[in-house]
Every structure is written in C-alpha cells, then in structure tokens.
C-alpha positions as CSV (number, residue, x, y, z in Angstrom):
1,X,21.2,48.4,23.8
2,X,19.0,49.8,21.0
3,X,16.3,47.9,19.1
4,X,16.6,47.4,15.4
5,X,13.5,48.7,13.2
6,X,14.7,46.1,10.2
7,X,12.7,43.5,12.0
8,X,9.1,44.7,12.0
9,X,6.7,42.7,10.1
10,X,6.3,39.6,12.6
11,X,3.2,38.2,13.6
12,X,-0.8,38.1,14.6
13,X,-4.3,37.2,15.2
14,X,-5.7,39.7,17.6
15,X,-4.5,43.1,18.2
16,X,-3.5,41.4,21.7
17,X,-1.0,40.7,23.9
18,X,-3.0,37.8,25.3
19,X,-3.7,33.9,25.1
20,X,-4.6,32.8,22.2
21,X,-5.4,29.1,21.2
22,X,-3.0,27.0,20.0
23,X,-4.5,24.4,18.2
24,X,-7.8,22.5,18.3
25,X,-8.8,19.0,17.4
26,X,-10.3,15.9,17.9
27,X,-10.3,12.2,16.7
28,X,-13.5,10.7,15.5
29,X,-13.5,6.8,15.2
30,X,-16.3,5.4,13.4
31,X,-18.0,2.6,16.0
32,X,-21.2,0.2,14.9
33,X,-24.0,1.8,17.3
34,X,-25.6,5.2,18.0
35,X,-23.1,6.7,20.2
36,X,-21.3,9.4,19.4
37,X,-18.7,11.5,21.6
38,X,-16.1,14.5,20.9
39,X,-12.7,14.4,22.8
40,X,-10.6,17.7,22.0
41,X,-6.6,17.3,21.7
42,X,-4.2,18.7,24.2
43,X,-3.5,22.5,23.4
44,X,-0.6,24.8,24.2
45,X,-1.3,28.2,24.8
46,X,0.3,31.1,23.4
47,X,0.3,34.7,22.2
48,X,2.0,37.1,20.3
49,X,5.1,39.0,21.2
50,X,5.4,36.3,24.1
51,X,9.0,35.1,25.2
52,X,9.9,31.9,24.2
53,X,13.2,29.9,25.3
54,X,14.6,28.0,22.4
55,X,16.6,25.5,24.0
56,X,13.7,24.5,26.3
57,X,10.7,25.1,23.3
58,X,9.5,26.4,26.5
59,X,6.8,29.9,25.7
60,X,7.3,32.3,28.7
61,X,4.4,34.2,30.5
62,X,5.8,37.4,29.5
63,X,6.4,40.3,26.9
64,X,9.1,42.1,26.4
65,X,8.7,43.8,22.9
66,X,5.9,46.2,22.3
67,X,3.7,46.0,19.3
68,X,0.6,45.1,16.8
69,X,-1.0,42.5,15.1
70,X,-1.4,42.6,11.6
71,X,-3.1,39.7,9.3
72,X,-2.0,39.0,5.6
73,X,-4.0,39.4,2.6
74,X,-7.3,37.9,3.1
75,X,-6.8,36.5,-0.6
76,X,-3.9,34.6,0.3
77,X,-5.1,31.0,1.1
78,X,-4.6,27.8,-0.6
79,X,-6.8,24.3,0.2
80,X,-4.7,20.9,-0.9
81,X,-5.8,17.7,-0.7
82,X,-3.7,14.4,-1.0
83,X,-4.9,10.7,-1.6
84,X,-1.4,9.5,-2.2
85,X,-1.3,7.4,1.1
86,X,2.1,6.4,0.8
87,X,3.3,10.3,0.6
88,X,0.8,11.0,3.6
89,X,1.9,8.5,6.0
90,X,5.5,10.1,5.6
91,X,4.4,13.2,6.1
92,X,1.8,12.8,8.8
93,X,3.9,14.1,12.0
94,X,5.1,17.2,10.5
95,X,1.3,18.0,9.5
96,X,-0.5,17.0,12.9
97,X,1.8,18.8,15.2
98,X,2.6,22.7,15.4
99,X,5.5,23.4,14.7
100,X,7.7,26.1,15.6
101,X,9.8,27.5,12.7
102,X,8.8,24.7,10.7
103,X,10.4,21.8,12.7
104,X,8.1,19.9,14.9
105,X,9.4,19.2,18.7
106,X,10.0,16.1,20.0
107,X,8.5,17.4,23.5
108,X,4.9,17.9,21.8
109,X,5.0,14.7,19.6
110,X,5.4,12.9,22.5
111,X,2.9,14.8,25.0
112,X,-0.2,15.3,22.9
113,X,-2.7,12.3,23.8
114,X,-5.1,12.0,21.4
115,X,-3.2,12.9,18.9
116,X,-1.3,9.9,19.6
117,X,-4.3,7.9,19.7
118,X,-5.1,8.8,16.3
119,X,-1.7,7.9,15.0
120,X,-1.6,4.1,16.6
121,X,-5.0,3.9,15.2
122,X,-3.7,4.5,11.8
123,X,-0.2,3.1,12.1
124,X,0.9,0.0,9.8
125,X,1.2,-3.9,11.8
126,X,2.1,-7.0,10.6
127,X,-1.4,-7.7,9.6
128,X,-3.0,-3.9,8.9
129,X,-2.8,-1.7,5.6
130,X,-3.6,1.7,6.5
131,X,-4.6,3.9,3.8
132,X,-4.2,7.8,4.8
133,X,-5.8,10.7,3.1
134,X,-5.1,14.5,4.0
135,X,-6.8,17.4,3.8
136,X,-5.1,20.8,4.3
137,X,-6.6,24.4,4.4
138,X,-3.6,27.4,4.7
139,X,-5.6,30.6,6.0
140,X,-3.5,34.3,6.0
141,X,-1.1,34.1,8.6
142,X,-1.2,36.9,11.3
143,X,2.5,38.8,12.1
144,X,3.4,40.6,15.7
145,X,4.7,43.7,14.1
146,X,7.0,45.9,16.5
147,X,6.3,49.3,17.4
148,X,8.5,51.8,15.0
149,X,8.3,54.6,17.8
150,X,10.0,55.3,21.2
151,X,11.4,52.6,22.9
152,X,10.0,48.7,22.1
153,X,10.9,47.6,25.1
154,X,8.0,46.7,27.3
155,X,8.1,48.2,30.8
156,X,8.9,44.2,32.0
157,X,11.2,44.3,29.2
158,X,13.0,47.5,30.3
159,X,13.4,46.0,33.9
160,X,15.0,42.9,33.2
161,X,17.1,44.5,30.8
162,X,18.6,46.6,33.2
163,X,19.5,44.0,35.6
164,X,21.8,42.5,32.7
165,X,22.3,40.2,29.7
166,X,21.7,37.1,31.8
167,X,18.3,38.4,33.1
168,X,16.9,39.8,30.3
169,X,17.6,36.0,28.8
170,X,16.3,34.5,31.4
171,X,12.7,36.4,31.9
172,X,12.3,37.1,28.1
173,X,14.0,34.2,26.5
174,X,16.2,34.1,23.2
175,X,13.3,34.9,20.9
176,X,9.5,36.2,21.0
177,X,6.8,34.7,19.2
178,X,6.3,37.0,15.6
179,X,4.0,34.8,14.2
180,X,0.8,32.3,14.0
181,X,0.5,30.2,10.8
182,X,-3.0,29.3,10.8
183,X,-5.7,27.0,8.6
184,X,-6.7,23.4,8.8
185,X,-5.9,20.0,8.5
186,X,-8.0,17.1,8.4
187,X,-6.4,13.1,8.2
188,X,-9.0,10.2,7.6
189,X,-7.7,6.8,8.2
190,X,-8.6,3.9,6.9
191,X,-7.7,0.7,8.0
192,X,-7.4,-2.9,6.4
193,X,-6.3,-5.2,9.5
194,X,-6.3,-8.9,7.9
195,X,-6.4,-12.2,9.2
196,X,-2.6,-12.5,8.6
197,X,0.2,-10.8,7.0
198,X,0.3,-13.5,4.3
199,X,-3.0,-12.1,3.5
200,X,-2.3,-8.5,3.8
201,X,0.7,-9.0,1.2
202,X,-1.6,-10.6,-1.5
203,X,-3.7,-7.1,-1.1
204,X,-0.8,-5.1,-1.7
205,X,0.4,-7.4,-4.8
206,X,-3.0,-6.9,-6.1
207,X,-4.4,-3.4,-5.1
208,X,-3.8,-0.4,-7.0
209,X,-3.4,2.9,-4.6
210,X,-3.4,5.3,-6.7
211,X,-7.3,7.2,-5.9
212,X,-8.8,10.4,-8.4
213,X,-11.1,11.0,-5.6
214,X,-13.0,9.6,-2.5
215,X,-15.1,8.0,-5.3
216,X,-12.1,5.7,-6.4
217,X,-11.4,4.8,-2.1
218,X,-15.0,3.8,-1.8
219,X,-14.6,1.0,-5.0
220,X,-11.4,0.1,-3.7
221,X,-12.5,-0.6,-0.1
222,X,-15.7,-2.5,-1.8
223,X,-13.7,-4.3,-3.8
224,X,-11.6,-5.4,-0.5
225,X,-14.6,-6.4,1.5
226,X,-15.9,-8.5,-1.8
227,X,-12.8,-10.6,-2.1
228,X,-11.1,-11.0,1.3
229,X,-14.6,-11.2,3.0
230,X,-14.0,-13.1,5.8
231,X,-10.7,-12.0,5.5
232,X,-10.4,-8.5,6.5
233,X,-11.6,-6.0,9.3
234,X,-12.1,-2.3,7.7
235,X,-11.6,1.4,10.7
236,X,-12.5,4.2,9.8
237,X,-11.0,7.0,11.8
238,X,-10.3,10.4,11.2
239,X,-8.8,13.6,13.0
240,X,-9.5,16.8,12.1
241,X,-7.9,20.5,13.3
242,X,-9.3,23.7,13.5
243,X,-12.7,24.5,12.0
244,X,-16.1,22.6,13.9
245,X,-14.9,19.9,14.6
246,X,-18.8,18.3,15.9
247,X,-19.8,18.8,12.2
248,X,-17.8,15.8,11.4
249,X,-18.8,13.4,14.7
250,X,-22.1,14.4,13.3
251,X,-21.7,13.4,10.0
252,X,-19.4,9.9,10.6
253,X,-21.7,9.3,13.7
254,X,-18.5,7.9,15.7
255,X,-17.0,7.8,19.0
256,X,-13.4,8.5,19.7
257,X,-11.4,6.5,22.5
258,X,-8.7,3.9,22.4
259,X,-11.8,1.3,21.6
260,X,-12.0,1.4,17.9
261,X,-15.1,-0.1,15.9
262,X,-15.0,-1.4,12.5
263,X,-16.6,-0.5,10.4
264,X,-17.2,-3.4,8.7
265,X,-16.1,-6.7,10.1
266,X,-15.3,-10.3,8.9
267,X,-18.0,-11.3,11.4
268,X,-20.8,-9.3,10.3
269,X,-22.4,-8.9,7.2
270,X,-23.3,-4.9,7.9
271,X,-21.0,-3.1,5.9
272,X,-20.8,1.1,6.4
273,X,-17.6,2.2,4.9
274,X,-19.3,3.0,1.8
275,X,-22.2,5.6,3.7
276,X,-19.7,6.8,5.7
277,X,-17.3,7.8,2.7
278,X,-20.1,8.9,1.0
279,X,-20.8,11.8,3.6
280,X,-16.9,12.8,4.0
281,X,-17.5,13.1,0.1
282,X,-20.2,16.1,1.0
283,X,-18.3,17.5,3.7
284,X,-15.1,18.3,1.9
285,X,-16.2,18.8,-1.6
286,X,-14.7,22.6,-2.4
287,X,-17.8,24.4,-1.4
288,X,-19.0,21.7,1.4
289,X,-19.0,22.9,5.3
290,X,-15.6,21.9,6.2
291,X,-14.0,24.5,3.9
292,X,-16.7,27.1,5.2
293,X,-15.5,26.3,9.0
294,X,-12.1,26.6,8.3
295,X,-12.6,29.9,7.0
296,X,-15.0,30.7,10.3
297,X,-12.4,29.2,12.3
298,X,-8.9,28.7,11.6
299,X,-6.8,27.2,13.9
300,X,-3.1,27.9,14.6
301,X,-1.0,25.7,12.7
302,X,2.5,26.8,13.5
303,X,4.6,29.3,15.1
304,X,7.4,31.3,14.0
305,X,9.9,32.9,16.5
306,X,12.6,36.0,16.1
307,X,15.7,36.1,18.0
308,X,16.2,39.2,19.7
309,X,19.7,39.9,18.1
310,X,17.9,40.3,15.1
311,X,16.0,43.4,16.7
312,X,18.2,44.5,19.3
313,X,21.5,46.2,18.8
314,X,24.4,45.8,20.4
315,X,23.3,42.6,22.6
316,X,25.5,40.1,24.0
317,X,25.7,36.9,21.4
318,X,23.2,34.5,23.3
319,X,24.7,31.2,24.0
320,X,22.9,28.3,23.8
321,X,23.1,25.6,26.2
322,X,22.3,22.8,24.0
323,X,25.0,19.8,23.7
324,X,25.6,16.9,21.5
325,X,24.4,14.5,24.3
326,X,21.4,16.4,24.8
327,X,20.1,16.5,21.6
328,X,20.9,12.9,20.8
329,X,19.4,12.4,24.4
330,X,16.3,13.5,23.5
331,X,16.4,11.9,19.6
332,X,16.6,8.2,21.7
333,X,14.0,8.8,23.6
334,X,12.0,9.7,21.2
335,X,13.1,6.9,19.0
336,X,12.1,4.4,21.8
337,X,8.4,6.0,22.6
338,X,7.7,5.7,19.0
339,X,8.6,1.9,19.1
340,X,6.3,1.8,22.7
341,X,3.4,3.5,20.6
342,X,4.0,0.8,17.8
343,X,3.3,-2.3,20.3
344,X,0.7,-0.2,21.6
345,X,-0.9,0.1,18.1
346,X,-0.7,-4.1,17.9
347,X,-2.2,-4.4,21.4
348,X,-5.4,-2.0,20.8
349,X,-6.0,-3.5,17.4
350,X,-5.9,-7.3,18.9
351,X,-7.9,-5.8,21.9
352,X,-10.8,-5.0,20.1
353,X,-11.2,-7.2,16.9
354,X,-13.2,-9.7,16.8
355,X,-12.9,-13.2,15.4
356,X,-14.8,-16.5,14.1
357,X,-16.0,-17.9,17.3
358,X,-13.4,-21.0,17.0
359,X,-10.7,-18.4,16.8
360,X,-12.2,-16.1,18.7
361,X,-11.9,-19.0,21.7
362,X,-7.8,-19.0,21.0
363,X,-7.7,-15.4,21.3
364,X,-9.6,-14.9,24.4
365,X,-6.8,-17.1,26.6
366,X,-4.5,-14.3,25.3
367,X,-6.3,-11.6,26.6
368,X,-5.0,-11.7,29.8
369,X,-1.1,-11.3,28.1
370,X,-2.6,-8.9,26.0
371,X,-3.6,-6.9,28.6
372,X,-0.5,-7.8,31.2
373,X,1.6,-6.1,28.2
374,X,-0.6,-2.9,27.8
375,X,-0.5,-2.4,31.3
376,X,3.6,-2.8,30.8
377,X,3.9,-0.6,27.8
378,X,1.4,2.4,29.1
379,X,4.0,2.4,32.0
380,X,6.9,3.0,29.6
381,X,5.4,5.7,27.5
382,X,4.9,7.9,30.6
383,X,8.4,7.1,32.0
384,X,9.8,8.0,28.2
385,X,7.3,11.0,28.6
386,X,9.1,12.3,31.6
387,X,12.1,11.8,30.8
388,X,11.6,14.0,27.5
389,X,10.2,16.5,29.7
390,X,13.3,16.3,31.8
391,X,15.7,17.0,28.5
392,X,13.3,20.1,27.7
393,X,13.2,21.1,31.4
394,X,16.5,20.6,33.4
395,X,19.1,20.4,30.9
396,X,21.9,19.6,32.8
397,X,20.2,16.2,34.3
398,X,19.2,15.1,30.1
399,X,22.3,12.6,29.5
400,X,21.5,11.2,32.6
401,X,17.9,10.6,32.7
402,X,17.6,9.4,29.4
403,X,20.4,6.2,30.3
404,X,17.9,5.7,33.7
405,X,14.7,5.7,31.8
406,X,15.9,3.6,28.9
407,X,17.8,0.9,30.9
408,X,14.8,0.9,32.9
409,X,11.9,0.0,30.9
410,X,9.7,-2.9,31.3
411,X,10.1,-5.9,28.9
412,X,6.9,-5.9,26.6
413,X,7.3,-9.4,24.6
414,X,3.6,-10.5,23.0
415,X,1.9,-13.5,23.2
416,X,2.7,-15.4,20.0
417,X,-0.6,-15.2,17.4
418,X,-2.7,-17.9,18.1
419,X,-2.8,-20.4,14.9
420,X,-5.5,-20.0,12.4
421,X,-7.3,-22.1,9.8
422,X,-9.3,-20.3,7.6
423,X,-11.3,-20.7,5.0
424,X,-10.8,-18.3,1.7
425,X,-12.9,-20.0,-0.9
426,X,-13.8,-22.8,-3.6
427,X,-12.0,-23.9,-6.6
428,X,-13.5,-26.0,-9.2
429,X,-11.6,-27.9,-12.4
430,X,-13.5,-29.7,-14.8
431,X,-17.3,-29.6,-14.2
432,X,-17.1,-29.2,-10.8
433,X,-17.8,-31.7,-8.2
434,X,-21.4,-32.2,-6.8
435,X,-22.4,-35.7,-6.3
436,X,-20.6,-36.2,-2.7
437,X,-19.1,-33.5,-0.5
438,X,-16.9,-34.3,2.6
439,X,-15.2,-31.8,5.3
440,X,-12.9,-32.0,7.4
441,X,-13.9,-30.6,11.0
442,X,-13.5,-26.9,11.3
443,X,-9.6,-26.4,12.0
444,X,-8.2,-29.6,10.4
445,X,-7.3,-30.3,7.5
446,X,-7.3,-33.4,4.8
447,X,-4.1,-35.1,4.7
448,X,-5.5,-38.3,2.8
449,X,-8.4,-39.1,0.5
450,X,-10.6,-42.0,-1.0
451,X,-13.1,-42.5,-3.2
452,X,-16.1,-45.0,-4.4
453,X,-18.0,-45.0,-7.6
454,X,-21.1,-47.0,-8.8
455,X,-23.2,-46.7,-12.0
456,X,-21.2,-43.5,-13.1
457,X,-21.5,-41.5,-10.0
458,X,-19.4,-41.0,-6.8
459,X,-20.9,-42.9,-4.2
460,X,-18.7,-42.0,-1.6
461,X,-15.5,-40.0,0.2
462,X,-13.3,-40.6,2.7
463,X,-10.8,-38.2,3.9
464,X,-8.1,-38.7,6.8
465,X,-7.5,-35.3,8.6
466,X,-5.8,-33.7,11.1
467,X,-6.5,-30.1,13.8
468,X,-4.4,-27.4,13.6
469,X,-3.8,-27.6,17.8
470,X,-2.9,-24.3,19.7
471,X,0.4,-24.7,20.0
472,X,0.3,-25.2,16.7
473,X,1.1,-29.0,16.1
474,X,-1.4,-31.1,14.2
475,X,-3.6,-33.6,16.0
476,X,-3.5,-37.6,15.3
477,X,-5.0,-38.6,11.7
478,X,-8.7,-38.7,11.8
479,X,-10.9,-40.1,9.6
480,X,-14.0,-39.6,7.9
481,X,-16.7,-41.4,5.4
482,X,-19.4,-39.3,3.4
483,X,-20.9,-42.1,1.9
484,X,-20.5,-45.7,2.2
485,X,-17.4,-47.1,1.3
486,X,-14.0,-46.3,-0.4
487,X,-12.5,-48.7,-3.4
488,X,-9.3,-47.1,-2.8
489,X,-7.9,-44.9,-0.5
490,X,-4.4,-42.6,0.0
491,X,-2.4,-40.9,2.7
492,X,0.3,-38.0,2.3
493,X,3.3,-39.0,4.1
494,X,3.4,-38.1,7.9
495,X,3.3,-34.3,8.9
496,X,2.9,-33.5,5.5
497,X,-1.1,-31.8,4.4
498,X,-3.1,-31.4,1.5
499,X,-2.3,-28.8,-1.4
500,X,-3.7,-30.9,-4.6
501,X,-5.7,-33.8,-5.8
502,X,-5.8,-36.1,-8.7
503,X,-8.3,-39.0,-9.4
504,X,-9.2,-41.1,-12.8
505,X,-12.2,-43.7,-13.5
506,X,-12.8,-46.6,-15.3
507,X,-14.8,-49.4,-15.8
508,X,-17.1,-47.9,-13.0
509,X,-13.7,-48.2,-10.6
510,X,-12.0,-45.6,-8.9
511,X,-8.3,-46.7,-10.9
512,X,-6.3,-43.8,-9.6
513,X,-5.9,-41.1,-6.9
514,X,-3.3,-39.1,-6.5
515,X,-2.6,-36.6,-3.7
516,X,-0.3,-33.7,-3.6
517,X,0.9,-32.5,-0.3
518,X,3.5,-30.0,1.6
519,X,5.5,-30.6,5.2
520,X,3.8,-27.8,7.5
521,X,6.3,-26.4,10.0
522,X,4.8,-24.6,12.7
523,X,7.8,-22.7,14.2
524,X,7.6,-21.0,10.7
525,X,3.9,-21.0,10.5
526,X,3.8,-22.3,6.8
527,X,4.2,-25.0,4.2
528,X,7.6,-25.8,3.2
529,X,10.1,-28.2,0.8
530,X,8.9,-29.4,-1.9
531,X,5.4,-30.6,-3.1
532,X,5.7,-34.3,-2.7
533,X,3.2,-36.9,-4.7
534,X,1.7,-39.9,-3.2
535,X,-1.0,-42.4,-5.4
536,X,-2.2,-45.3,-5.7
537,X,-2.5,-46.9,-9.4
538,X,-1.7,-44.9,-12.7
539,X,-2.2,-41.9,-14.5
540,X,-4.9,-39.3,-14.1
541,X,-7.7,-37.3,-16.4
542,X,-8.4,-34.5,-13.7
543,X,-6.2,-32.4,-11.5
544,X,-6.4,-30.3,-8.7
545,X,-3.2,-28.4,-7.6
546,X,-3.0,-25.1,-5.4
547,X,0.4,-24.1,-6.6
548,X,-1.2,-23.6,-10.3
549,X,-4.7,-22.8,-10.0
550,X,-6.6,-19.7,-8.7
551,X,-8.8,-18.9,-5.9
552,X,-11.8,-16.8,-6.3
553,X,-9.7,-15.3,-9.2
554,X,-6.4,-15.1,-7.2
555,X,-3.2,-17.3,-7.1
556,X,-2.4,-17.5,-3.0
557,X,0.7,-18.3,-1.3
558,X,1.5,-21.9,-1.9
559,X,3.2,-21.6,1.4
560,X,-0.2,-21.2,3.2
561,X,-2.6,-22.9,1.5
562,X,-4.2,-26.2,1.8
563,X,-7.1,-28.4,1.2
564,X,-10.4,-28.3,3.9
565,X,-12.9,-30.3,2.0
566,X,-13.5,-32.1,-1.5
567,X,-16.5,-32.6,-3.7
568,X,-15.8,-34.9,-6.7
569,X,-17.8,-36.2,-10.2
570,X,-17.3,-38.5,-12.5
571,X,-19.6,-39.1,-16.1
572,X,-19.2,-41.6,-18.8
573,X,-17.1,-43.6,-17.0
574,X,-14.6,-40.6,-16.5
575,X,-13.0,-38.0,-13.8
576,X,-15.2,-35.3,-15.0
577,X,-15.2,-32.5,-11.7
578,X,-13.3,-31.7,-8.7
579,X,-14.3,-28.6,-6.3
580,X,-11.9,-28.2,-3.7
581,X,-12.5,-26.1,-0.3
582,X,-9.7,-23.9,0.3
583,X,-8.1,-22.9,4.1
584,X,-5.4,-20.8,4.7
585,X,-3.4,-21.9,7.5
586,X,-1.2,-19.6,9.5
C-alpha cells in the first residue's frame, strides 16, 4: 500500500503528537448569598494524527501517520452573538457539544454531566419560559498535515500494517484525527418559572422577544418582575467554554450545582437580574475580557477526521459495521434520556422554588414524591447511559440492550401540582370602592355577596366564601360580615364562584345586587360553561365583570380568574365605586 500526498493539509494545535484538551467549561448559576464555586465539564482527550474508530466515535491511543501541525491565518476569526432565543434553543446541542465532522454524537450528549445540568436548568416546563442567549468566538483552526517525504507510516503504523488489513483497522481505526476547530462559546440562560402555565401563556401573548442588546433583556426582565410580581421566579445561569472561565463566577458571583437560586423570587423583594446583566454587559462587550480570554485560550470546539482511503493507496474498502438496528438503537435511547432529563428538569425546578408560605405548606407534603421520583429517574438516566455506551462499545449486543434497558425503566409519574389561589391584583370601576373592604380568608374565594347602606355610604359587606381544599374541591360556604348588617344579600348557584359584581342604590337602600359567577371543575383546574347571573331586585348603575375588564393593565384568562375580596361606594344616593381583589385559581 502506498500513501496518497493529495491529502496533506489536515490538522493542529501543537507541533505534537500528544494529548491535547478537548474542551473546557463550566456552569455558573447565579445563587442569593456569597458563595461562589467553579465545577469544570467532562472532557475527552485527544491529539492530532490519533486513530479514531468511526463506528464506535471511539479516539484510539495510537498514531499511525506521521506528520506536523500547522495553524490557519491568525486573521481568520469571527465573534457572533445571538439574542434570538427561539433560534438558540434549537441550536443549543449542536453548539455545546464537540462535534466530530460537524455532527454531534449521541454517546457525548448523553455522557457529559454538567453539561447536562446546564441544559435542564435552561430547558422549557409547563410553567418556565427560558430565554437563551449565545455567544460564539471561532479562533484559526489548527490542521495535522502529513509528512510529504519517505514513508508516513509511523513505525506502529508500519507494524500493524504488515500483519494485514484487519489489523491495521483495528489498532489505527478507519480514520485519524486531521483537525481541531477551536474558539468559544458562551450560553446565558434566563429563566421565567411562573406560578402556572396559565400565567406563563399571558407572558408569551404579551412579551416581545425580539432584544437589540443585553440592554433591551434587562427592561424586558424588569418589566416581568413589575407586572407578574408575585407571580414569577427569575435563574440566571450561564455556561461558558473555553477562555477563563473563573472571570465569569467572578463577575455573576454564583455557584453551580443541581441547586439553582433565583435570582429574584416572588417571595423576596431583592431583585439582582438587573446587576447581574449589567456586568455580563462589560464582560462581553467587543473589547471586554471574555473576547481577550478567548483569544488567550481557545478551546477545542470540534474535530474533523480523514479516512485512510483517502491517503492510502490501494487499501482494502473498509466496511463498516454499522446496521439499521444499531443506529435506530442508539437514536431511541437517546430519545428516551432526553425525555428522563425533561422530568428531571420539572423535579429540580419544584425542588428548589420557593412558595407563599400557605402554598409553600401544600408543596412541602410533595416533597417526599418529589424526591421518590428523582431518586427513580437519576436511576434511568444511568441505565440509558450504559446502554448508549453499550451501542458505541460492543456492537453486536446494541439491538439487544437497548429492548432490556428501555422495557426496563422505572415508572416516574409526578405528584399532581398542588392547587393554588393567588392573588394577581386590584381592579377598580367607577370611583373605586373605599368605604368598606371585606376578604375572603386566604385560599377561598367569594361565591356570594351583600351589602348595607346608610346616610349615602356603605355601611357594611357580607360575602359567603368557600377554600380552595388540596385535593382541590371547595370547602362548605362560609360567611362573613365587615360591618354590621346586610339589607340584601345573594349567592351564586352551588359549585359555581365569583367572576363579576353588579350593585345599584336608592333611596339610601341597597335596590339591587347582582353577581356573576363560573362552575370551577377541578379535574380541569379551571372555570368552565358559561357565566351564569344571579340577583336580587332590578337593574344596575355599576359593573364589575372579569371577562371584560383588565387587570393591572391586562385582560386574564376568564377561565382562571375570580373574585378574593370587594370594596364598594356609593354617593348621591348612587353605585358610584367598586374595587375588586383579583385571585387566580389553578
């Protein structure tokens, strides 16, 4: 066999023949507090000229080839950023991972810890908008160029070639690594996790996503924290390869770890997104200290392999031994770890938000399932992990060990949500009430209301109301006076709750109320038929109705929102206010 010299210009970093670095990184999660900890990525390790097995993605301890490094222009480097989240998010696995000939391998998506740690912490649930920004640095790639003189063959190469085809395939591979795409990448995460996903989809309907700069993220995520308040928890995460990689821990002062902090929460009133997005501002502005320590330090991005056919002449065709089975073998298991990491993504956030204390008291009896389940689906990840490593390793046994593993899992079904009442704001028609206020208990809500005036004012409110239960059901009718008294009083039909009010005065009298009310259903989890009327005498001069006035500026999901607490007015012998307390029940 003779070696071809068409196939010279190949790949580089060092004029070696040694180990070289695959890839370096960490993930940074921004936690309330003063600590602040580094924890680098799994790495491969690899080097130029080495064997490498294609079927098995497997990079062999030996050279076969002789020959140099060389590094492209120094000139030829390119810095891209993205803030079109949407884009990111699809392209996120193909960017994280190292690829080999442009393909990422299902082996290393699957293997790499923290990089999987950073991509449940960013990963979309039922409740959770994740917005997803990328930076990306391409540095000159380095090429193993073959010697163009005597034999290329490496003495370890000339040995196993003379022992046959088969051996020379099976000590130096198919292929040799002829090159190392290097550069950086850094991914910052930001999270929205709400308090449902009725709430998440009134962000989306009302959000604009499309961001200038890191200026435009900053308003946006204010502008979130301002109007769903008690609403919304805000992460901030990010990952970054290649470069120094402490500069940014420094500069977000975070932890990293499966127990993510917010960075500003529904229960506290400290709020640090803004600092924090105010110093990634400085650190990846074109001439900031990330760009500079990508040029210092470049990591390797992706590997490009040659086949030895296309440098040696006259070779046996190499055949590979990959099958239909296998490869759609390995694309199910895959398919199921990334559905294991997805319930692993709901788990962790649950794990480690916190709620109103009320709620907070529902959630804590599921911590125990929540737990029971993480416990189940960390098993199944590293059963899926084997038997990937099994399709990479011992062909033959693939087919077989993927229908094992995957009739094997463990059953991972979550703990239902525990039901929520919360409150999202005030609405006023009219002047507003003022001159009596009356609440229902926290987690209940009114289903019946009456009402007392004397010498123009209102003298008094009653309301009947019900608790949201854990199980969801609502709780016998309740009642309660706020003031003395009640000249008339009405109920909304049984299992039905509050969505509106209506009320008119005269001669001093309460004449009219009228209440407007939905049917919950708690094996949906929301309001549903039609709203349905109930009063007591006629006509009305103020109105109240949820379905056709807004909240804090906003129309909600009629389907999800009901009255909490009323405040009513009256003036010159007249319905002249109504402020209504808004919950959203779930």
């Amino acid at each position: 066999m003779k070696l071809n010299k068409k196939s010279s210009r190949i790949v580089s970093l060092l004029t070696l023949l040694s180990a070289t670095t695959l890839s370096s990184a960490s993930v940074y999660t921004h936690q309330l507090g003063p600590n602040t900890g580094v924890s680098a990525s799994s790495s491969s390790t690899a080097f130029l000229g080495a064997a490498f097995a294609t079927d098995r993605n497997k990079i062999w301890p030996s050279t076969c080839l002789r020959g140099t490094s060389i590094v492209d222009s120094p000139g030829n480097t390119s810095q891209i950023i993205s803030l079109n989240s949407e884009y990111n998010h699809q392209k996120l696995e193909e960017n994280i991972d190292i690829s080999v000939n442009g393909k990422a391998n299902l082996f290393d998506l699957m293997k790499l810890g923290s990089e999987q740690s950073f991509k449940r912490a960013v990963s979309e649930t039922e409740t959770s908008y994740t917005l997803l920004l990328t930076y990306r640095y391409d540095a000159p790639v380095v090429r193993y160029q073959l010697a163009d003189i005597g034999s290329r063959l490496t003495e370890f190469g000339q040995k196993a070639l003379a022992n046959g085809a088969d051996s020379f395939y099976r000590l130096c591979g198919d292929s040799f690594i002829s090159q190392f795409e290097r550069g950086g990448r850094l991914f910052v995460g930001i999270k929205l996790d709400f308090a449902n996903k009725s709430i998440k989809e009134v962000f989306k309907s009302s959000t604009n996503f499309k961001f200038a700069d890191l200026a435009s993220v900053k308003a946006a995520l204010n502008g979130t924290r301002n109007k769903f308040s008690s609403l919304v928890n805000i992460y901030l995460t990010a990952y970054q390869i290649g470069g120094d990689q402490l500069a940014l821990g420094n500069i977000l002062g975070v932890v990293s770890g499966d127990n993510i902090k917010a960075c500003y929460s529904s229960t506290s009133s400290n709020y640090q997104c803004g600092t924090i997005i105010d110093s990634l501002s400085k650190y990846v502005r074109n001439d900031g200290p990330l760009l500079k320590s990508w040029q210092r330090h470049p990591a390797v991005t992706g590997i490009i392999t040659t086949h030895y056919r296309d440098v040696i002449e006259g070779n046996p065709q190499y055949t590979s031994e990959l099958t239909k089975n296998i490869i759609n073998s390995r694309s199910l298991l895959y398919k199921a770890f990334k559905d294991q990491q997805k319930l692993m993504s709901r788990i962790e956030t649950v794990l480690s938000t916190s709620y109103s204390p009320l709620l907070q008291a529902r959630w804590n009896k599921l911590e125990d399932d929540y737990l029971a389940a993480k416990s189940v689906v960390t098993s199944n990840i590293e059963a899926l992990e084997y038997a990937m490593s099994v399709c990479y390793s011992a062909l033959d046994s693939c087919n077989s060990s993927r229908i094992n593993t995957l009739a094997n899992l463990g059953n991972v079904r979550l703990p239902v949500d525990p039901y929520s009442l919360i409150d999202v704001g005030k609405i006023s028609v009219g002047k507003g009430g003022g001159e009596q206020y009356c609440r229902a208990p926290e987690l209940s809500i009114i289903v019946g209301v009456g009402a007392r005036v004397k010498n123009d004012n209102i003298k008094s409110i009653k309301i009947g109301y019900r608790k949201l239960l854990n199980d969801g059901s609502l709780g016998s009718v309740q009642y309660k006076q706020c003031g003395s008294g009640s000249e008339k009083f009405v109920e909304a039909p049984a299992g039905h709750v509050l969505t509106g009010f209506e009320f008119r005065v005269r001669r001093d009298d309460v004449a009219a109320i009228n209440v407007l009310s939905k049917k919950w259903d708690r094996s949906k989890r929301k309001l549903t038929g039609k709203i349905v009327s109930t009063r007591s005498g006629s006509g009305s001069e103020l109105s109240l109705d949820l379905s056709t006035d807004q909240v804090n500026n906003t129309f909600y999901n009629t389907d999800h929102v009901v009255l909490t607490g009323l405040s009513l007015r009256a003036s010159s012998d007249d319905a002249s206010g109504i402020t209504g307390t808004v919950g959203w029940i779930y």
